[in-house]
C-alpha positions in Angstrom: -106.1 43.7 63.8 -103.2 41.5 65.3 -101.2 38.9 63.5 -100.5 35.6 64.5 -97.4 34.3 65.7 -96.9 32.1 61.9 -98.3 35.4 60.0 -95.4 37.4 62.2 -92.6 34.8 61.8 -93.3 34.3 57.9 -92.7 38.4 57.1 -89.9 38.1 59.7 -87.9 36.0 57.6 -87.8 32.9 60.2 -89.8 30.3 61.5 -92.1 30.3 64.1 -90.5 28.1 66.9 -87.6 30.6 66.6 -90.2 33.6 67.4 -91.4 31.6 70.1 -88.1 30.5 71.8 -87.1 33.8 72.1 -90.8 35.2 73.7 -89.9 32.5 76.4 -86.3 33.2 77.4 -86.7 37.0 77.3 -90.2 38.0 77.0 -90.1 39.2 73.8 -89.1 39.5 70.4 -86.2 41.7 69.8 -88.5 44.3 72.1 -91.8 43.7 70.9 -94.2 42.3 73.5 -96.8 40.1 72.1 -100.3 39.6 74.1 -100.9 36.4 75.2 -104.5 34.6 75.0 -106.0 32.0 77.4 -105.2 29.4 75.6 -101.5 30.4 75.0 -101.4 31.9 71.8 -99.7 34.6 71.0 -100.7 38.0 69.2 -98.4 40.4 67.6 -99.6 44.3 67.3 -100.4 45.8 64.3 -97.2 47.9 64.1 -95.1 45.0 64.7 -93.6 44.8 61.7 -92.7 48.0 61.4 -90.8 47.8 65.0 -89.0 45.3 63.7 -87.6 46.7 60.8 -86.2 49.3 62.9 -85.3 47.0 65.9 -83.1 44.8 63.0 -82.3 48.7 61.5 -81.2 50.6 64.5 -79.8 48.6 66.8 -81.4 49.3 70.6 -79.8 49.0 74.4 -80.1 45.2 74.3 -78.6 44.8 70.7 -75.5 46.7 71.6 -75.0 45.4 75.3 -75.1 41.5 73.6 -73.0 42.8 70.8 -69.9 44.0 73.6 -70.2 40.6 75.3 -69.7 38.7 72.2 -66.1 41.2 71.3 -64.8 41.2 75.0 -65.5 36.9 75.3 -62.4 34.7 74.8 -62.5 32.0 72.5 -62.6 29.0 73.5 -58.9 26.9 73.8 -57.2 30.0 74.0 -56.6 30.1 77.6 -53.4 29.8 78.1 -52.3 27.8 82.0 -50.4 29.1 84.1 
């Protein structure tokens, strides 16, 4: 049995446009690859709760990698001219 995108979104802890945005800028949701139907909903897999409690647990490749952009970034008004 698969979940919905408002059933996957309410255990998540957000709401589901959030869930959503983030299936269409990178495919996914914090790795987990929903199917899509014909008529453009989205199902979750069973286990996807469980994947992301680890995923928000243990952070993975993509986690880290955004993690080290945010550090090595310069705030903004900081730049000093030359």
């Amino acid at each position: 049995m698969s979940f919905s995108t408002k059933t996957f979104a309410e255990h998540a802890g957000v709401e589901q446009q959030t869930v959503r945005g983030r299936v269409c800028q990178t495919g996914s949701y914090f790795g987990i690859v929903p199917s899509k139907l014909i008529n453009g909903r989205l199902l979750w897999p069973d286990d996807a709760l469980v994947r992301l409690t680890l995923a928000t647990s243990e952070p993975g490749r993509e986690q880290q990698a955004a993690r080290k952009a945010r550090k090595e970034k310069t705030p903004v008004g900081n730049n000093k001219a030359a």
